[in-house]
N, C-alpha and C positions, 0 to 999 in steps of 0.2 A: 338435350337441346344444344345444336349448337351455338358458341358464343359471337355476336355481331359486334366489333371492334370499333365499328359505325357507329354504334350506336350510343353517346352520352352521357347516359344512365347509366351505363355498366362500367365504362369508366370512373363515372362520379360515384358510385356507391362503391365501387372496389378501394377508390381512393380515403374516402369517406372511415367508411372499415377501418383500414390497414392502422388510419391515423388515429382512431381512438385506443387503440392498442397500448403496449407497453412501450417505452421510448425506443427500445432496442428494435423494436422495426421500423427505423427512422431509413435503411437503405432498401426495405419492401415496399414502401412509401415514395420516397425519392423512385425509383425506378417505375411506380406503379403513373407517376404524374409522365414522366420521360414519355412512357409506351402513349399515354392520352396523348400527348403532344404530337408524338408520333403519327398515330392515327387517324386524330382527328382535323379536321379543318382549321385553318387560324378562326375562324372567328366560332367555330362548336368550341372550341379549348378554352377559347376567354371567357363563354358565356358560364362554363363550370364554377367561375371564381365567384360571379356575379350573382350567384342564387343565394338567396339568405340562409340554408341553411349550409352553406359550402363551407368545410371546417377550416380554411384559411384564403388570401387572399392570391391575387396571381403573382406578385410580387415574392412572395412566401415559396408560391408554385417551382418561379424560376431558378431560387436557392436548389430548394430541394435538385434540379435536374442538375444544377453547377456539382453537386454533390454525386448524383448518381453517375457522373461524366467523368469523375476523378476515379482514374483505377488505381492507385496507390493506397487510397482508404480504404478499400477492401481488403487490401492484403494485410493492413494493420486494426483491422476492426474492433478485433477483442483490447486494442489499446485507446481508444474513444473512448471520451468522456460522454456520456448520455444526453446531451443538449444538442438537438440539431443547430442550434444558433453558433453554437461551438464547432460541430463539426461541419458547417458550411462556411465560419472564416477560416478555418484551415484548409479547408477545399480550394479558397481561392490562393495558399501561397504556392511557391515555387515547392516542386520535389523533394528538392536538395533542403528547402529550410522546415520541410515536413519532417524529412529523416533526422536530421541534425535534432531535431525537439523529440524525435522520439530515442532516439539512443543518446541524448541527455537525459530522460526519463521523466519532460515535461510535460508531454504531450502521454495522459494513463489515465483511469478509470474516472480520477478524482480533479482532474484538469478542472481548472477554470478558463475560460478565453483572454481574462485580462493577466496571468500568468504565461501562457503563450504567447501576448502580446508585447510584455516586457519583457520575456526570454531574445523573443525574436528581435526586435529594437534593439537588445542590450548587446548584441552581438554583433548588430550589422545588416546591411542588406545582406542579400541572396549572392552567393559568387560560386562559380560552379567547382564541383573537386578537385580538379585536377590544375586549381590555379592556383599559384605563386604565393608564396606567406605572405610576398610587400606586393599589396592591392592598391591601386590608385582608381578616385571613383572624382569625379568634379571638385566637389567639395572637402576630402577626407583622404588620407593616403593611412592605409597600413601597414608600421612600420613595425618590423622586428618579434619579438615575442618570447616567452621565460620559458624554461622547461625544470620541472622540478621532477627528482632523482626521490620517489615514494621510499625507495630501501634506505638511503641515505640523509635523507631529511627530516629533522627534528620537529615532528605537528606542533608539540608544544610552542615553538616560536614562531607559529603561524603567523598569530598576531603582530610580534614585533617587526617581524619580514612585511606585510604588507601595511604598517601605518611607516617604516621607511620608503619603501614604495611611495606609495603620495607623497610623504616631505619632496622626494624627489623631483616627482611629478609636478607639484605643487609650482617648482623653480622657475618652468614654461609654458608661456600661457599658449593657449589652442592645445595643449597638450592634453589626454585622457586617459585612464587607464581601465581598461575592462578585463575582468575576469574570465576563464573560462569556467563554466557556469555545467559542463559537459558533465557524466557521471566518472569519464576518469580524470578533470581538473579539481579546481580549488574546492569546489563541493564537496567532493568524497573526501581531502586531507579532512576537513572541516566535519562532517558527520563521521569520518574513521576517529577523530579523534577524540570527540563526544561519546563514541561508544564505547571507546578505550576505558576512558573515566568510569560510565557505567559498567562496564566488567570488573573491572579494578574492586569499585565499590561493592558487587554481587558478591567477589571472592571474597572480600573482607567480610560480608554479611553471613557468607556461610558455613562461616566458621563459628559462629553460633550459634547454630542448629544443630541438633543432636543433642541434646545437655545429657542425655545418659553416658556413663562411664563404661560401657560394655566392652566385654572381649568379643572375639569372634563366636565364640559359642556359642555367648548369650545371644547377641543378636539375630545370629540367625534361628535360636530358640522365638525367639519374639516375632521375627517372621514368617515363621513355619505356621505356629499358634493361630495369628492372624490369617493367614490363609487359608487355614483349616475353617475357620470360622467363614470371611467373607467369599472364601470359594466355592466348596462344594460341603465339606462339615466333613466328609468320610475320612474317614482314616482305616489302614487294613493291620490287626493286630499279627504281632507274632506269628507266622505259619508252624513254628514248632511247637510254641507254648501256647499259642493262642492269648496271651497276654498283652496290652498294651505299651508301647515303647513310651519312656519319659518325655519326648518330642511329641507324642499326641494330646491335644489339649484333656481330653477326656481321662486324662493319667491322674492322680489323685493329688501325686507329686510333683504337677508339672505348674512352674509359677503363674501360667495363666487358666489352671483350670478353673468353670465358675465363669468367665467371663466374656460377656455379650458384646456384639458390634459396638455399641455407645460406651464399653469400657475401652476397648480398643482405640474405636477416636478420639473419647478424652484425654488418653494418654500419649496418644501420636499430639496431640491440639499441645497439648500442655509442654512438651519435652520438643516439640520441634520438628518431629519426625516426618521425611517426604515418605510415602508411601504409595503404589496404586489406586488406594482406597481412601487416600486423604494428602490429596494434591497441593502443591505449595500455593497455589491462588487460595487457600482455607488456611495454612502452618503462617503464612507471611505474605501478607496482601502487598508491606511495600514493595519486597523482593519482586514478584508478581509484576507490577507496575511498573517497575523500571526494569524489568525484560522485556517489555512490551513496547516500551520507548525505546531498548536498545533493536527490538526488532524490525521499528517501522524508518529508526534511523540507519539501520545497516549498511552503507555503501551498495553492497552485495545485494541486497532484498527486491525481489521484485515485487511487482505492483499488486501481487494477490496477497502476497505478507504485509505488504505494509497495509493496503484496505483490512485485513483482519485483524491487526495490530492495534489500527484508529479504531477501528468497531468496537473491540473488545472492551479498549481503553472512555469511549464515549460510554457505552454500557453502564461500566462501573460510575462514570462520573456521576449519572444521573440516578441511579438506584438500587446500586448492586456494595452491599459492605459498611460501615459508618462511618460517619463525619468525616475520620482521620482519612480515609482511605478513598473517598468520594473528591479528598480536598487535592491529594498526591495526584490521583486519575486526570483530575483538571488540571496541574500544575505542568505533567507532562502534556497534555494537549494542545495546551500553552505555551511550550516549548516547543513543541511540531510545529505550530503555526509559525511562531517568528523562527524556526530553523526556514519554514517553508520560504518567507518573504525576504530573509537575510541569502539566502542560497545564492 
């Protein structure tokens, strides 16, 4: 049967649909109201809003097509945050301060609007690229600005550099200082150097792991053994003698023969040991936990490592590990959050 475009009902129920969906059809939606609008007469379009069981209002309607009319969100889709209230006030800014928020890496999965809001504020109005570093707007002129030399600059005196800064500042009044808030200003010194700390301390950390005293031989006797066990069990004797090699657990002589999976991870648990089959989130939950904070704070990290990073890390907080390691999980989340708000 063919479809009648005319006709109101099919409109209002396709729109209807789209909208009880999952939020990620928030631009099948938007386009689905656009094409009604389209179609239908100004006063069929209004009356859609107006049925009691119509899933939103026309007001609601008109966002949604503000939204469907922005071709630069499409191209950035997979970087929206899942709230169409969100992705309709970024609908309404300028290009240019869309882009600027998304290669700051404000604008990603986990955005909130009032974080876009003060991104954008903190920065300025809108002024197009290709204009002049000293911007004069009515009220406000943009003067000058710092460039800092990554190779050459010491993070650790991040701090002392920007609280002389204010003293500075401080001296004239109407004067202010804004940071750049971008993924390669003041942000990235400021989480590169946080994460510096956290590697610093992983390498100190793992350097005691391993508590056995093995030579090479041993060791990899110990991982042979292990293998043999959690891999496949076979082992192929001697072709000449038909004998078992010392390396195969099943040797009489061999220091792990006799021993089951559950001796193997006690012993990987107890001595520190990372293995395939007994992963550092089970040898050292803290280790664990502050990888995971150095992964969501990475400079470098994009927005699919750090959502895995937080997921991982909220996981734990709420039910994954004991006390000690439930309390760390929260401690870095907490630290996310005010990296997030200090940024």
């Amino acid at each position: 049967m063919a479809t009648n475009l005319q006709d109101p009902d099919f409109h209002f129920n396709r729109i209807l649909g789209k909208w009880q969906e999952a939020v990620q059809s928030i631009f099948e939606t938007a386009e689905y109201v656009r094409s009604a609008k389209h179609e239908l007469g100004e006063y069929q379009y209004q009356q859609l809003w107006e049925r009691d069981d119509a899933p939103f209002s026309l007001k609601t309607a008109d966002k949604l097509i503000a939204i469907s009319q922005n071709n630069l969100l499409t191209k950035i889709k997979e970087k929206l945050p899942p709230y169409w209230t969100t992705i309709y006030y970024i609908s309404t800014q300028s290009d240019y301060d869309i882009q600027r928020a998304v290669d700051a890496e404000i604008i990603n999965p986990e955005a909130n609007q009032k974080e876009i809001e003060l991104f954008l504020r903190g920065v300025g109005s809108s002024t197009s690229s290709n204009q002049a570093s000293q911007t004069t707007t009515q009220s406000t002129t943009r003067y000058a600005g710092l460039v800092v030399d990554n190779s050459t600059f010491d993070p650790d005196r991040l701090d002392e550099f920007e609280n002389e800064l204010k003293v500075l500042i401080s001296k004239y009044s109407g004067v202010s200082l804004e940071t750049d808030t971008s993924k390669s200003g003041i942000r990235r010194l400021r989480a590169q150097k946080r994460v510096d700390e956290i590697n610093a301390w992983i390498d100190r950390r793992l350097e005691t792991h391993n508590k056995v005293a093995w030579g090479i031989k041993e060791e990899k006797l110990f991982h042979s053994a292990a293998g043999q066990i959690f891999d496949t069990g076979v082992t192929i004797p001697d072709p000449g003698t038909g004998e078992l090699h010392i390396t195969d657990i099943h040797h009489p002589e061999n220091p792990y023969h006799g021993w089951n999976k559950r001796d193997f991870y006690d012993f990987a648990r107890e001595n520190m040991i990372v293995t395939d089959w007994c992963k550092i989130e089970e040898i050292d939950k803290e280790l664990f936990i502050q990888t995971l904070l150095a992964q969501y704070l990475n400079p470098d990290a994009s927005a699919a490592e750090r959502s895995d990073a937080k997921k991982k890390l909220e996981r734990r907080a709420s039910k994954v590990g004991n006390v000690q390691s439930r309390a760390s999980a929260q401690a870095a989340l907490n630290e996310i959050e005010t990296f997030k708000v200090n940024k």
